[in-house]
Structure formats: structure tokens, C-alpha cells
N, C-alpha and C positions, 0 to 999 in steps of 0.2 A: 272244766279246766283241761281235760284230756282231748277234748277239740281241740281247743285252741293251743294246745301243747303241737298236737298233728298238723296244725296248718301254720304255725310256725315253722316246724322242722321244712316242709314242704317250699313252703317260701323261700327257706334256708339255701335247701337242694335248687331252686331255682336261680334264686340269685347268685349262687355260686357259679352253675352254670355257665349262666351268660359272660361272667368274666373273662373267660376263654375260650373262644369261636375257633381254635387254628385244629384241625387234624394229628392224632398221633401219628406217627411213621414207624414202623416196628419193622424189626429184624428177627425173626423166632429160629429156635431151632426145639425139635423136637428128637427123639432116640431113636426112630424110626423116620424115612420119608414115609408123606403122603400127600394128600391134594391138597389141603388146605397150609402147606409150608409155604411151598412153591410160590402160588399165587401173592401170600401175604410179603414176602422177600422182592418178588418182583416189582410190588408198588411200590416199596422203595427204594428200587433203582431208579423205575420213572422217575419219583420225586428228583433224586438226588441229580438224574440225566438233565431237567429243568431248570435245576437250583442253579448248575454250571452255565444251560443253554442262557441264561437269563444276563451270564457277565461276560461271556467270551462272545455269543452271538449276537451280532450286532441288528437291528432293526432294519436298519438304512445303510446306503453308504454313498461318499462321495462322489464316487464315480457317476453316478447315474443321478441328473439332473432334475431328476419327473419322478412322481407317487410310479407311473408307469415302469419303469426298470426299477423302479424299489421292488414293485409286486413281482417283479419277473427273479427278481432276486432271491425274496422270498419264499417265492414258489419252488425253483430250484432245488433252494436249503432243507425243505421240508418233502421232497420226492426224493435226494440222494443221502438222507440223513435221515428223517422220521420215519419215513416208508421203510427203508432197511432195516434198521434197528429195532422197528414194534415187529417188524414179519419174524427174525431172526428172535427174540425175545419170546414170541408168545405163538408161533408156531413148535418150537421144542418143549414150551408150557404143556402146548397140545399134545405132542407126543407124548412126554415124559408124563401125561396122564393115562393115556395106555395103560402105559408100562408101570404106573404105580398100582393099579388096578390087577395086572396082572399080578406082580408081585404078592400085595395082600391076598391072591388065588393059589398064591405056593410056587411061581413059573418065574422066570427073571426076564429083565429083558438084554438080547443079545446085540443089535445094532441101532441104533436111530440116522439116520441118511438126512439131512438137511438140502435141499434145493433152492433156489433164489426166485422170488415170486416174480410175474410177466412186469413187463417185457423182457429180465435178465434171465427168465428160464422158462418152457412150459412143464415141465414135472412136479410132480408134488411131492412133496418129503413124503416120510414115509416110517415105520417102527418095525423092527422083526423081533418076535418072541418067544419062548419057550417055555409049551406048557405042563402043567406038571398032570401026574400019570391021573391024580382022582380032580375032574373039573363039571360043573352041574352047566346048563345050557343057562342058568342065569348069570352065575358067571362068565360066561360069552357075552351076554350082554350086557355087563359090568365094564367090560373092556372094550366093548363097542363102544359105548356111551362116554367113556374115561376123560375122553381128550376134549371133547365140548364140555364137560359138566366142570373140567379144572381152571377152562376157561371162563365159564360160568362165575367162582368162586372169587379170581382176581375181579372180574366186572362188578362183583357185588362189591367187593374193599375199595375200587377206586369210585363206584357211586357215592358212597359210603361218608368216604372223601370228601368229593366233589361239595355235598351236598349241605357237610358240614361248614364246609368255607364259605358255600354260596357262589363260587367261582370254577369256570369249566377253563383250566388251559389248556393251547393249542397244543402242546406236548403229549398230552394226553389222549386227543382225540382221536388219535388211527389206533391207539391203543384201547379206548373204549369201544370204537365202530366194530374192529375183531374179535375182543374177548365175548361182549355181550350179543354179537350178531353170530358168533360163530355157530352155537346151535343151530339157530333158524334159518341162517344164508346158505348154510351147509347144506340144511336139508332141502330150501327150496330149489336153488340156483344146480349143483350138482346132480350129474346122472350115473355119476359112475357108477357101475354094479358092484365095484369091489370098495367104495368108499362109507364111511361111520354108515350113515342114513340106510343106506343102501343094505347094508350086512345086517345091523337092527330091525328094519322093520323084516327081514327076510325071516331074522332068529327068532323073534317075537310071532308072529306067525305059524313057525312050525312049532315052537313052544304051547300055545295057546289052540290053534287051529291048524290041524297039520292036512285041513280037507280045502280051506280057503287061504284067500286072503284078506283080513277084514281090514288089516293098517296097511290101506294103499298109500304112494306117493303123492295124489290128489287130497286124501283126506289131512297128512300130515303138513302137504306145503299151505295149506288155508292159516294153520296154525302157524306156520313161519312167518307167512305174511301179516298177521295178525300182527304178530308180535315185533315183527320189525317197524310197522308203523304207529301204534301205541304207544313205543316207547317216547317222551316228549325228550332225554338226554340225547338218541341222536340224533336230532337236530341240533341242539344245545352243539355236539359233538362238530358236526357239519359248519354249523356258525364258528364258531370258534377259531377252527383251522381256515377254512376258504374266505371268510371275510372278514373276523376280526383281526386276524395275521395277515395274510398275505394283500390285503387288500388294506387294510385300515392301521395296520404293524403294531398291532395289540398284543400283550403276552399274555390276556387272561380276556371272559367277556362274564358278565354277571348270569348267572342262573335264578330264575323268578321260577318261585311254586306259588300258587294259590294261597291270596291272603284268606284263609276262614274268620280273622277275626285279629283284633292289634298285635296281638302275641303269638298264634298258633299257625302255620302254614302247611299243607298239606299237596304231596302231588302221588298220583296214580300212573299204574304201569300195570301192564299183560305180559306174561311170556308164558313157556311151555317147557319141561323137563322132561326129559329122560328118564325112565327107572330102568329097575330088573322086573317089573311088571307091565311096564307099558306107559307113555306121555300121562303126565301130570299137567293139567291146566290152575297155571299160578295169577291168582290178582293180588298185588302187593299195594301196599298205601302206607306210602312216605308222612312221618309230622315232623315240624321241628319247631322248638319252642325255647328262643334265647340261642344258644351252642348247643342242646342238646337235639340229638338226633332219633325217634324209635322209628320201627317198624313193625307193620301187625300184615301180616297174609294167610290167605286160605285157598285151599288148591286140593283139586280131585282129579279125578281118573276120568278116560272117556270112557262113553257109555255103554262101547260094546266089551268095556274090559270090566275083568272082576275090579268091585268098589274099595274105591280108597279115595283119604281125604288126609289132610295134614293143617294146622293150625301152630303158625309159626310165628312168633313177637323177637325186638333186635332194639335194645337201646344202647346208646349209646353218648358215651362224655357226659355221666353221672361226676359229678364235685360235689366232695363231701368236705373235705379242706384244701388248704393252695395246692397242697404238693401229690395231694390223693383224690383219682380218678376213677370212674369204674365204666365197663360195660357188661350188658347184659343178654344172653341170647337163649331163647327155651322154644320147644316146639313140642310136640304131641299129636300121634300121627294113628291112623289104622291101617294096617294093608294088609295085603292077599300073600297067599304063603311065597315067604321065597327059601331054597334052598342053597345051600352053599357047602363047602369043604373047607376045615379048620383044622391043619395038622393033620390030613387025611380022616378025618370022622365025619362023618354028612351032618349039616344040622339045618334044621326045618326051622321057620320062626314066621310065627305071621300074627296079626290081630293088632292091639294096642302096643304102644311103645313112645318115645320121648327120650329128649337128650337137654338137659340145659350146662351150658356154660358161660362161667364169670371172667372178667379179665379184669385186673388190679394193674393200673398206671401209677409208679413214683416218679414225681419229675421232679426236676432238677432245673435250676435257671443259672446260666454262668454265661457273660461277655451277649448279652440277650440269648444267646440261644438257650434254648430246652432240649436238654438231656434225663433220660430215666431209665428207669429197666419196668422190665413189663411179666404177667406172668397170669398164666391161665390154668384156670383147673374147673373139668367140669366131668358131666358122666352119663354114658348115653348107653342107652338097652341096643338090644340086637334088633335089627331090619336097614331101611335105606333111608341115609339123611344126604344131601350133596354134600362132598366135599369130605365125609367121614366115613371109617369103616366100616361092614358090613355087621361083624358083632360087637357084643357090649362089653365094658369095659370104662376106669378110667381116661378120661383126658388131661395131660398134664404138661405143658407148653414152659416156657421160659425165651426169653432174650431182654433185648435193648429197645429204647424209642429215643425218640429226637425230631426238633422242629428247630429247622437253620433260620436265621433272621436275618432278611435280604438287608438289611438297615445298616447293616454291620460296617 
């Protein structure tokens, strides 16, 4: 009886599920910034930038008699509009993770400088900061790493997304190509000596080997590239904006992962992280079964760095009744010692460690749309997870959710 008691409730949770396929959209605020606000606030702006682009911008227009000035049309719309607004958006993301990073180091930050991406400018923005008197060299590269890993954080929510819907829109696309490439592009494609990549592997280096250099530019851009073409979304990304938009005047195009079987779908991905220790190499593996979304990854260190391994799961759009949703995210990790400053006291932390947090969705359905409030609480030990801080501590989040309905 107690089987079949468990694989009823089980079915339960499943068939719940499936009833709602649509993505939450969250608004959080937390009593503190830090990386993981930012990013989650900005997905829904995208959304809500879409929701609008989908009634005021027009596919086609009269004027122009042929699919051909439609595309020319469209093309336009999405190089003076998309282009500007993801750069402007998720380049100050970039900085203002700097500068979050610094802050949880005890230092503020004093200016951020915005420039306009080619052809409207060659400069690149840019963050000035001020550090505070007691700071450890992995703190240095806490702050190096800040603005790719925050970017990291949003790419993972609008996958996330994406994946739940089953639909990649073109709104999205130069916003997923940046956040999720910005590690890797960064570090392949740029030389500057005074840019992320560049200050990182130089920190990392004298940190670790102050006789060599074992993390050259060659060894790190193999991994960029790895990871820029592994990923199967930008494609999805690429399709979406150059051909199902501007060429085919699509507001969305379907994303296909791998049928494992009638109910279960599965897709695979590579990238590479940043630490205060050194690149972490991440294989993540997508399932989704019904609405529901997990994810399970495992990810180590390279081989000339001290060993570290991390074991990470992420479910997601658990229905337990209509109005009550949940997610799920726990990791368990081992690393090599990192040092840091907390209210000027040095503290050491290395070996085991882990962080899980829960998120609890109330929604609300009024005039078709879904409205709720949202609310997280979870608790993570001291070392490095993306997107959270260096020691441990409560997690305790609150805001809003909502899904608009185009129907309306």
C-alpha cells in the first residue's frame, strides 16, 4: 500500500505539472544587492520588452510590396532597437557585477562609464572602484570574474525559460548570444591586457605560480571555443532572430531537445566557469518531463589546478495544487582553500560545502493573466557557488510573478 500510495502522489506531481507549461517571470528584491537580483529583474524586462514588441511592432508593412523590404524592414528594427537595448541592458549587468563583487569585498563602486557598441563607438564601457584597505588576491579575482559570471546567471534564467516554453523568441536572442557567450567570447576573441580574461589569468598565475604561467590564453580560448559551439541554444538563438524574424517574420521558432522516450526529453551543453580558484569545466544535462524542467551537472577543475569538483541539480515548475508551485536547487561541491575578508577578519574556507534553495510560487489568475508573489529561502555554507556570496549564511528573497496572456 505504501508503494502504491508513492506512485500515486508521483503521478499526482506529474500530472499537475503538465497543466501549466508557461514560465514564471519574477520580480525579487532582496535587502542587499547582488548577482543573482540583477539578472533575475532583467528577465523580466526582456519578457515584458516582447510582450509590448509583439502589439505595437508590426511584422510587415504596407509600404513595401515584397517578403524582400519586409526583411529589410525587419532587419533595421532589430539592429536600431534589439541591438541597442540588449548592449545597454546587459553590458551595465556586466559591470554592475564588478562592482557587486567588489562591494561584498568591503570597496564601493565609484563610477560605471557606458559607451555605445560598433559601429556607434569603439570603446568599451568600463567600472572604476574603490578598494577597501584589507583585500586577499582571490578577491581580485572575485572581481575579475564578477561581470561574466552575472552575465552567466541571467543566461541561465532565460534558458531556463526558454526551455520551459519550448520557444526561443527573437527578442531574446542578442540577449541570450551576450549573456551566455560573454565568458567565452570575451575570453577568446579579446586581447586586451587590461580586460576580465586578461587580468584573470595574469591574477591566477601569480596566485598559484608566481614562477610560470600555466593558464595561458591558448589553453583558456580551446575552452571558449568549446563552449561557444556545444552550446545547441545558439543556434536556436541565431535561427530565431536572422531567419525566423527577419526572413520568415516569426515572433517565436520551436526549440526541439532529444526525444529519450514519449514523455522525457533531454538536451546537453558544455561551458566553463570562472572561480577564485581557477576554470571549472561544466557538463550540464537538461530533462523535461510534461512543464517540468530539472537539471543535474557536474564540473571540475583543470588538471594543472588544485582538484575541485561540484555536483549541482535545478528543478523546476514542481505543482503540488492549481495555485502552488515550487522550485528546487541544491549543489555540493569540494574546493581548494579560498581566502577572503569579512568585516576586515581574514577567513580561510576550503574542502566540502553546499547551498540548497527552495522557491515557493502563489499564483493568482485574473482577466487570463497570472499574477502571484514569489518567495525563496534557502542556505549555503561558505566557498564559491556562481551568482552567490562568498560566505555562508541564510538566503532569503521575496517579490512578485506574472504571466501576461497575449489572448487578451
Amino acid at each position: 500500500m505504501k508503494k502504491i500510495k508513492l506512485i500515486s502522489i508521483i503521478t499526482f506531481l506529474i500530472i499537475k505539472s503538465i497543466i501549466n507549461a508557461q514560465p514564471i517571470h519574477n520580480i525579487i528584491y532582496e535587502n542587499k544587492f547582488h548577482q543573482s537580483i540583477l539578472p533575475e529583474n532583467l528577465n523580466t524586462a526582456f519578457y515584458l520588452f516582447d510582450y509590448i514588441d509583439s502589439f505595437s511592432i508590426s511584422k510587415a508593412n504596407s509600404v513595401f510590396q515584397n517578403d524582400y523590404g519586409n526583411s529589410i524592414l525587419r532587419l533595421s528594427k532589430i539592429f536600431f532597437t534589439n541591438y541597442l537595448v540588449t548592449d545597454y541592458m546587459l553590458t551595465m549587468n556586466h559591470e554592475f557585477g564588478h562592482g557587486y563583487r567588489m562591494i561584498e569585498a568591503g570597496g564601493t563602486i565609484r563610477k560605471i562609464v557606458y559607451n555605445w557598441p560598433p559601429p556607434f563607438s569603439n570603446n568599451f564601457s568600463y567600472i572604476t572602484l574603490d578598494y577597501p584597505a584589507n583585500f586577499t588576491k582571490q578577491q581580485e579575482l572575485m572581481i575579475n570574474l564578477g561581470g561574466s559570471e552575472i552575465n552567466l546567471v541571467f543566461s541561465d534564467i532565460m534558458r531556463k525559460n526558454i526551455l520551459l516554453e519550448e520557444r526561443f523568441k527573437y527578442n531574446y536572442s542578442f540577449a541570450y548570444l551576450y549573456s551566455s557567450n560573454d565568458m567565452p567570447g570575451y575570453t577568446a576573441f579579446v586581447t586586451r591586457p587590461e580586460g576580465d580574461p586578461a587580468r584573470y589569468r595574469q591574477n591566477l598565475n601569480e596566485f598559484y605560480y608566481s614562477d610560470r604561467k600555466f593558464l595561458t590564453r591558448d589553453k583558456i580560448k580551446n575552452y571558449s571555443y568549446l563552449a561557444l559551439f556545444t552550446d545547441p541554444m545558439n543556434f536556436y538563438a541565431l535561427k530565431s532572430i536572422f531567419y525566423d524574424y527577419v526572413i520568415k517574420g516569426e515572433n517565436s521558432s520551436k526549440v526541439e531537445m532529444i526525444n529519450l522516450n514519449s514523455s522525457l526529453k533531454y538536451l546537453p551543453r558544455f561551458r566553463f566557469e570562472y572561480t577564485p580558484y581557477g576554470p571549472e569545466l561544466v557538463y550540464q544535462n537538461y530533462f523535461k518531463f510534461g512543464s517540468t524542467l530539472a537539471q543535474l551537472s557536474f564540473s571540475h577543475s583543470d588538471s594543472e589546478l588544485p582538484d575541485s569538483w561540484r555536483l549541482a541539480a535545478n528543478i523546476w515548475n514542481v505543482k503540488l495544487i492549481d495555485k502552488l508551485s515550487f522550485n528546487f536547487s541544491g549543489q555540493i561541491w569540494h574546493q581548494p582553500d579560498i581566502a577572503f575578508y569579512k568585516n576586515d577578519k581574514l577567513i580561510n574556507v576550503d574542502g566540502l560545502g553546499g547551498e540548497f534553495i527552495s522557491t515557493i510560487n502563489y499564483d493568482m489568475i485574473k482577466n487570463k493573466h497570472l499574477y502571484g508573489l514569489t518567495f525563496q529561502i534557502g542556505y549555503k555554507s561558505s566557498g564559491y557557488s556562481i551568482g552567490e556570496q562568498l560566505y555562508e549564511g541564510m538566503i532569503i528573497r521575496g517579490g512578485v510573478s506574472f504571466q501576461l496572456n497575449k489572448d487578451k
